[in-house]
Every structure is written in C-alpha cells, then in structure tokens.
The first five atom37 places (N, CA, C, CB, O) and aatype in JSON, in Angstrom:
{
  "aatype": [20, 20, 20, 20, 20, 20, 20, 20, 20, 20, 20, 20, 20, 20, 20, 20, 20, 20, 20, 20, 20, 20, 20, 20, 20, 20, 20, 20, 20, 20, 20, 20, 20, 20, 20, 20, 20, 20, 20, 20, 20, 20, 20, 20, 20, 20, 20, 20, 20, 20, 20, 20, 20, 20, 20, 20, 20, 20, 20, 20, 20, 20, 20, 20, 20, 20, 20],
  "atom_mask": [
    [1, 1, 1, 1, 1],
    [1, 1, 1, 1, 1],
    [1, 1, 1, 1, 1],
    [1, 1, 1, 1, 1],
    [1, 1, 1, 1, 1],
    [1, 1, 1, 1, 1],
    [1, 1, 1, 1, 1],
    [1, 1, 1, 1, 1],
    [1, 1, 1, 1, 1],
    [1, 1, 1, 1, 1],
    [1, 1, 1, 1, 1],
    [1, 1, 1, 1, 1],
    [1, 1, 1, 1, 1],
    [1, 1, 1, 1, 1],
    [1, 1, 1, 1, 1],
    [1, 1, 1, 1, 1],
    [1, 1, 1, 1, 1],
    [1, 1, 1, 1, 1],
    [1, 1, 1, 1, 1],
    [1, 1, 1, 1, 1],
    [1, 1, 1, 1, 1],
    [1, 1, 1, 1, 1],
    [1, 1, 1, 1, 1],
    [1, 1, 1, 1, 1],
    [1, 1, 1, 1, 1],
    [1, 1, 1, 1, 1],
    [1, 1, 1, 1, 1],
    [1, 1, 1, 1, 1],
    [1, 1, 1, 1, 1],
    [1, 1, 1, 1, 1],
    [1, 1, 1, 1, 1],
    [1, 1, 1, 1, 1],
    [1, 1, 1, 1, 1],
    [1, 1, 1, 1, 1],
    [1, 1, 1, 1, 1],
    [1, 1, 1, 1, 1],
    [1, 1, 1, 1, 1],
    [1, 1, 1, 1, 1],
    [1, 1, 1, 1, 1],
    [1, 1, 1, 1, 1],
    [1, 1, 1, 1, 1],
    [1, 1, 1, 1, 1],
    [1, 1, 1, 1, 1],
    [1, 1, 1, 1, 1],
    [1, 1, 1, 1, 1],
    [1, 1, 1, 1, 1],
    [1, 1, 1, 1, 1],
    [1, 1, 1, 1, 1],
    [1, 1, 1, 1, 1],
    [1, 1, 1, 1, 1],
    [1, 1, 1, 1, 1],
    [1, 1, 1, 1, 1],
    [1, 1, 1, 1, 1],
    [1, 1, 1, 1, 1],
    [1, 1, 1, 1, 1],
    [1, 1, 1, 1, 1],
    [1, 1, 1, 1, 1],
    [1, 1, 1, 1, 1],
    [1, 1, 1, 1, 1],
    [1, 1, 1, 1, 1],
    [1, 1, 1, 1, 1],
    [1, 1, 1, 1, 1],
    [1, 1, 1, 1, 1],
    [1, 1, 1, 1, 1],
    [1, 1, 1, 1, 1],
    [1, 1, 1, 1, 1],
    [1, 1, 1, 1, 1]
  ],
  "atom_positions": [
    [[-33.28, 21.52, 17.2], [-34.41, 22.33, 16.76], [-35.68, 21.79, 17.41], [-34.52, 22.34, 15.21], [-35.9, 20.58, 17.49]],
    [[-36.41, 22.61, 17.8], [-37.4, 22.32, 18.69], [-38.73, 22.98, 17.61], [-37.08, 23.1, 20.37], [-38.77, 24.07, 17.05]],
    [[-39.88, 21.69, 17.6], [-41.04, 21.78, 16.9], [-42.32, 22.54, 17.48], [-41.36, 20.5, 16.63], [-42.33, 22.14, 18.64]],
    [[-43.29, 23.32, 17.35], [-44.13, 23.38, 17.78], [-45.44, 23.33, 17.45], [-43.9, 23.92, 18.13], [-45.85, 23.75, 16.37]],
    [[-46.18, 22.83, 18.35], [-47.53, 22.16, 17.3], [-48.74, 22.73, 17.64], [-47.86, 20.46, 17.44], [-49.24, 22.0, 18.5]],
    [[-49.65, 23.92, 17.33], [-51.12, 24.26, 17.93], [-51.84, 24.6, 17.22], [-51.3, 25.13, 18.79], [-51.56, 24.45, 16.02]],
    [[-52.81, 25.06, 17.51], [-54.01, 25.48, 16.35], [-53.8, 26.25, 16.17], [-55.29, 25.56, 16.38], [-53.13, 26.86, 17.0]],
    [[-54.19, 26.88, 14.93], [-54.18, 28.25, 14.27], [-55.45, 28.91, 14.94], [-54.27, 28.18, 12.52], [-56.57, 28.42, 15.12]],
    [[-54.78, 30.59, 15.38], [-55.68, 31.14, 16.03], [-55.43, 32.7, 15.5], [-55.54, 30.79, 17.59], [-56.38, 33.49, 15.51]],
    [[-54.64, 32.95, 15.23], [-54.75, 34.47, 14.34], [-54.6, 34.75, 12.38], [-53.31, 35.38, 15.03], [-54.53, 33.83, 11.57]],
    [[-54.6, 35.64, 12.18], [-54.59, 35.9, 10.82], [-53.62, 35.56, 10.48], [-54.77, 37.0, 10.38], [-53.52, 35.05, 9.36]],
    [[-52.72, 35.68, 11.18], [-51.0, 35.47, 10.33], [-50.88, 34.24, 10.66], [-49.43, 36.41, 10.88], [-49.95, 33.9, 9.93]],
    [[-51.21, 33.23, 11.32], [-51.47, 31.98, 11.71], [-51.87, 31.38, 10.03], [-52.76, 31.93, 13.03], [-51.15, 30.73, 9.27]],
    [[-52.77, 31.7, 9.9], [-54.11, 31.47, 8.85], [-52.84, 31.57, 7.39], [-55.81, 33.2, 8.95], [-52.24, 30.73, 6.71]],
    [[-52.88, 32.87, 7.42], [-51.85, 33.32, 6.01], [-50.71, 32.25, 5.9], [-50.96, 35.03, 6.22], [-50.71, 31.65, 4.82]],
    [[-49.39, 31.78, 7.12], [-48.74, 30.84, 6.35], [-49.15, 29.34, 6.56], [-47.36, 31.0, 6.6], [-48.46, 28.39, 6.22]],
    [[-50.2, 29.28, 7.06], [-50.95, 27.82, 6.47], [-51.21, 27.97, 4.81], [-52.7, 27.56, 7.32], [-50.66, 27.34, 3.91]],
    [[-51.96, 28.73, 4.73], [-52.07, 28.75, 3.46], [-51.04, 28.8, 2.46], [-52.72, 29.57, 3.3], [-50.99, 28.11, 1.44]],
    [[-50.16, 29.74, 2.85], [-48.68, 29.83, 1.72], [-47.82, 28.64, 2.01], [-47.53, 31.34, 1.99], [-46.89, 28.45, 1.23]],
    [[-48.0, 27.81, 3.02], [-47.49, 26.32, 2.77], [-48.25, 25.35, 2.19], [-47.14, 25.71, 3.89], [-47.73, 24.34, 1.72]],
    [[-49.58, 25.56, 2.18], [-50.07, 24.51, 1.62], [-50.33, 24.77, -0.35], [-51.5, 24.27, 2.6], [-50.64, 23.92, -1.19]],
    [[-49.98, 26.57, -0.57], [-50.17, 26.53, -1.77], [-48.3, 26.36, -2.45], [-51.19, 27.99, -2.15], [-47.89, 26.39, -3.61]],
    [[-47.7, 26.21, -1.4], [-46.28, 25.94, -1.9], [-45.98, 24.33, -2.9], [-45.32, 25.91, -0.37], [-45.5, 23.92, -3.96]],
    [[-46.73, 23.84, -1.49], [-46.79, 22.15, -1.7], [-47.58, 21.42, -2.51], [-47.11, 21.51, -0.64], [-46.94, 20.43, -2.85]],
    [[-49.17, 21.43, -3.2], [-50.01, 21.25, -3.28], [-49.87, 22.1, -4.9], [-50.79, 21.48, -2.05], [-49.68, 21.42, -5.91]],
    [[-49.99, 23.81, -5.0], [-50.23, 23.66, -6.44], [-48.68, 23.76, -6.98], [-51.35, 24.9, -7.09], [-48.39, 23.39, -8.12]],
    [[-47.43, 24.43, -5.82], [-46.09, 24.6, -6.35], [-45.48, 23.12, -7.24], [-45.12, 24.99, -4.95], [-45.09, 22.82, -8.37]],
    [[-45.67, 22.54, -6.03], [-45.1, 20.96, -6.01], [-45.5, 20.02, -6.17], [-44.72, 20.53, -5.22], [-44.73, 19.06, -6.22]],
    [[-47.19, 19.82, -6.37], [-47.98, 18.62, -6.71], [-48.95, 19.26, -8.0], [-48.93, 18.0, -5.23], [-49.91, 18.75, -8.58]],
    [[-48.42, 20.32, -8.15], [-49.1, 20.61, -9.81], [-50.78, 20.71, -9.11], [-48.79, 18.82, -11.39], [-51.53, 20.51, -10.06]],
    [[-51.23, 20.82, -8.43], [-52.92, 20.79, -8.22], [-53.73, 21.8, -8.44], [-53.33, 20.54, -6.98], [-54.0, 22.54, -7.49]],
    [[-54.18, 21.99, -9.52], [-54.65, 23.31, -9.54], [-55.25, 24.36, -8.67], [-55.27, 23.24, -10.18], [-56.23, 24.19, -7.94]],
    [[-54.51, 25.61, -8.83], [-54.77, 26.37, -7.4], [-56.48, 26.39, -6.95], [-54.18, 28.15, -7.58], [-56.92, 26.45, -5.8]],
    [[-57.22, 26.34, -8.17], [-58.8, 26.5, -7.58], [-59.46, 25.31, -6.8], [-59.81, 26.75, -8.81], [-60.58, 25.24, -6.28]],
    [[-58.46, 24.41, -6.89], [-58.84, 23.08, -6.19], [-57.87, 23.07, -4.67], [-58.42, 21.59, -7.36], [-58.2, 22.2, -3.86]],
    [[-57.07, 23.71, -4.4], [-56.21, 23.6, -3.0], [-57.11, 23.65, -2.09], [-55.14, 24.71, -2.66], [-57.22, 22.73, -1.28]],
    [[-58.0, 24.85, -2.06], [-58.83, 25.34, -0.89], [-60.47, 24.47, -1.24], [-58.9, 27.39, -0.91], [-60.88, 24.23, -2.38]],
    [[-61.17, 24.13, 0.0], [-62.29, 24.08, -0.49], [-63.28, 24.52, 0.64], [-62.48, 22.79, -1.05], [-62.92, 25.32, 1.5]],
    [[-64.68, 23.94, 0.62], [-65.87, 24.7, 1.56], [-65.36, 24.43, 3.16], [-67.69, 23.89, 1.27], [-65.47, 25.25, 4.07]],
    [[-64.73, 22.98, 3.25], [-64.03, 22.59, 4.78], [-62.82, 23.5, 5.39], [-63.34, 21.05, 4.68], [-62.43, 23.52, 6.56]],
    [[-62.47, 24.05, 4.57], [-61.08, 25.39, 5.56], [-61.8, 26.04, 6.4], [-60.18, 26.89, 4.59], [-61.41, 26.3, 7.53]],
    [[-63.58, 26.56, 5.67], [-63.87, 27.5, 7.02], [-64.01, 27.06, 8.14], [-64.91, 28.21, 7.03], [-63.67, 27.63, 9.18]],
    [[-64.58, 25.92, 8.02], [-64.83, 25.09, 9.32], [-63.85, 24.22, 10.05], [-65.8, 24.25, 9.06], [-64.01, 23.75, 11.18]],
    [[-62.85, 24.06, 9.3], [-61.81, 22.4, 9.57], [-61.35, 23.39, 10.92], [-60.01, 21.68, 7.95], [-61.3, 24.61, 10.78]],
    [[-61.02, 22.72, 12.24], [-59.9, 23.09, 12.87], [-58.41, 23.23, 12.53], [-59.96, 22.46, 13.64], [-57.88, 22.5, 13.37]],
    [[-57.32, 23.83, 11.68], [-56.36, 23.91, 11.55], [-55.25, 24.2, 12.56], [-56.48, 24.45, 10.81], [-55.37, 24.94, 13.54]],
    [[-53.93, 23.38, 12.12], [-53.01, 23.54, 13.2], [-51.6, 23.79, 12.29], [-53.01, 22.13, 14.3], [-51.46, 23.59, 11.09]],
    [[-50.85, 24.17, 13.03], [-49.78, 25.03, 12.74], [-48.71, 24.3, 13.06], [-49.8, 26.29, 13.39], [-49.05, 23.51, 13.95]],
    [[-47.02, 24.1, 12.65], [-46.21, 22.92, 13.19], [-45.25, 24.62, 12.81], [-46.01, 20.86, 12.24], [-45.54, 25.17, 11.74]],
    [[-44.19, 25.3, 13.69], [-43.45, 25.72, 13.72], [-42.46, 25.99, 14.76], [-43.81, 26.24, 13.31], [-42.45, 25.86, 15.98]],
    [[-41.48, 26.5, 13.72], [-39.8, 25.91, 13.84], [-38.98, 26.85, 15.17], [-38.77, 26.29, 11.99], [-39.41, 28.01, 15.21]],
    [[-38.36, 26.68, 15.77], [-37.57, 28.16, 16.84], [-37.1, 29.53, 16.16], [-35.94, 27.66, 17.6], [-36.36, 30.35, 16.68]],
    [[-37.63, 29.61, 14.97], [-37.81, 30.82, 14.03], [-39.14, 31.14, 13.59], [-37.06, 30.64, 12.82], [-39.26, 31.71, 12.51]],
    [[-40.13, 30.88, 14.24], [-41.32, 30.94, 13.92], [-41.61, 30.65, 12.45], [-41.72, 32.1, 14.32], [-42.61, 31.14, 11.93]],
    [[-40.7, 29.79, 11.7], [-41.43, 29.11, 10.12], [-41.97, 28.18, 10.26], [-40.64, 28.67, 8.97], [-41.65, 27.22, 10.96]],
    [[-43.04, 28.35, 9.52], [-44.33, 27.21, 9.51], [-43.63, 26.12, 8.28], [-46.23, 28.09, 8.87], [-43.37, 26.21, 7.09]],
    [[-43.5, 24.97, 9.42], [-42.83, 23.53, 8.73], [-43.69, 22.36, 8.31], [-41.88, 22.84, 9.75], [-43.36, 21.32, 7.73]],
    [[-45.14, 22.85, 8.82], [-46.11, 21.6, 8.58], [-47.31, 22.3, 9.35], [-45.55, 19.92, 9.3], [-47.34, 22.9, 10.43]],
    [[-48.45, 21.98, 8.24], [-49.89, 22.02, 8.57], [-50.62, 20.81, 8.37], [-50.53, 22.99, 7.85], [-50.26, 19.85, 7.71]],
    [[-51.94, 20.98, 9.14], [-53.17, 19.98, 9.0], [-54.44, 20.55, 9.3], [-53.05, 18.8, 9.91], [-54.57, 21.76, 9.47]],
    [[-55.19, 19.9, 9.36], [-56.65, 20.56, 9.32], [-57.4, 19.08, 9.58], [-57.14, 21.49, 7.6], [-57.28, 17.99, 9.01]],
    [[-58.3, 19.58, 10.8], [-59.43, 17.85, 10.82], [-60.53, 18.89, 10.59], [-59.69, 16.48, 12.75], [-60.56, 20.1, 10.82]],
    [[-61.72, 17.76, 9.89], [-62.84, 18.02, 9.64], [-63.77, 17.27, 9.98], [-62.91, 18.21, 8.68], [-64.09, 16.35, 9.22]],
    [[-64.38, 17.44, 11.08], [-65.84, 17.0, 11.75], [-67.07, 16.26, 10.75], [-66.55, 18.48, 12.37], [-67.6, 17.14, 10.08]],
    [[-67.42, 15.44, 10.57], [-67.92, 15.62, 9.54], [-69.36, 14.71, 10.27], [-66.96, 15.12, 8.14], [-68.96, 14.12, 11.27]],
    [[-70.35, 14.56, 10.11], [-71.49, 14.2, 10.89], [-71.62, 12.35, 10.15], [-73.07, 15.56, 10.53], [-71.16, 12.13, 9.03]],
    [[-72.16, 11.45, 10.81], [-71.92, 10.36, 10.19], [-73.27, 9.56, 9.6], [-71.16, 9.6, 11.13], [-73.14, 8.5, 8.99]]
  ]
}
C-alpha cells in the first residue's frame, strides 16, 4: 500500500480532513465537538495522508505563528 502526502487544496480535500479529525478527536478522544475546530484551520496550511483508494489515513495542519 502506497501513502500519499500533500496539502489540501480542494473542498473535498477540506471535508475528509475534517471527518477524520472529528472521527478521532470528538468520536475517540471524547473532545467536545465545539472545541475540535478553532480560529487556526482558516489559516493553518493543512495536509492530507491518503491511501491507493483515495481514503484519508492521516491529517495535519502547521500554523505560522509570528514570534
């Protein structure tokens, strides 16, 4: 099985970032859903990790942050 790793660049990109991270986070770590997302998604660069079936197996997101 071969991985693939890039930034998220379309809507449907966007959509199963999100439905993995609300799988994991409020499914599986109990976190309340109003706390999953916050003001850094609009801005974070997000990236996408999917499978030779196009399922999204892993996300991340960096955030720039000024020092």
């Amino acid at each position: 099985m071969q991985i693939q790793v890039k930034v998220v660049q379309t809507q449907d990109e966007r959509a199963k970032i999100y439905a993995l991270r609300h799988a994991v986070f409020v499914g599986e770590q109990a976190v309340p859903a109003e706390m999953e997302r916050d003001e850094h998604d609009a801005v974070a660069d997000h990236v996408i990790a999917v499978n030779d079936q196009n399922f999204c197996v892993a996300t991340g997101r960096l955030v720039v942050q000024s020092a």
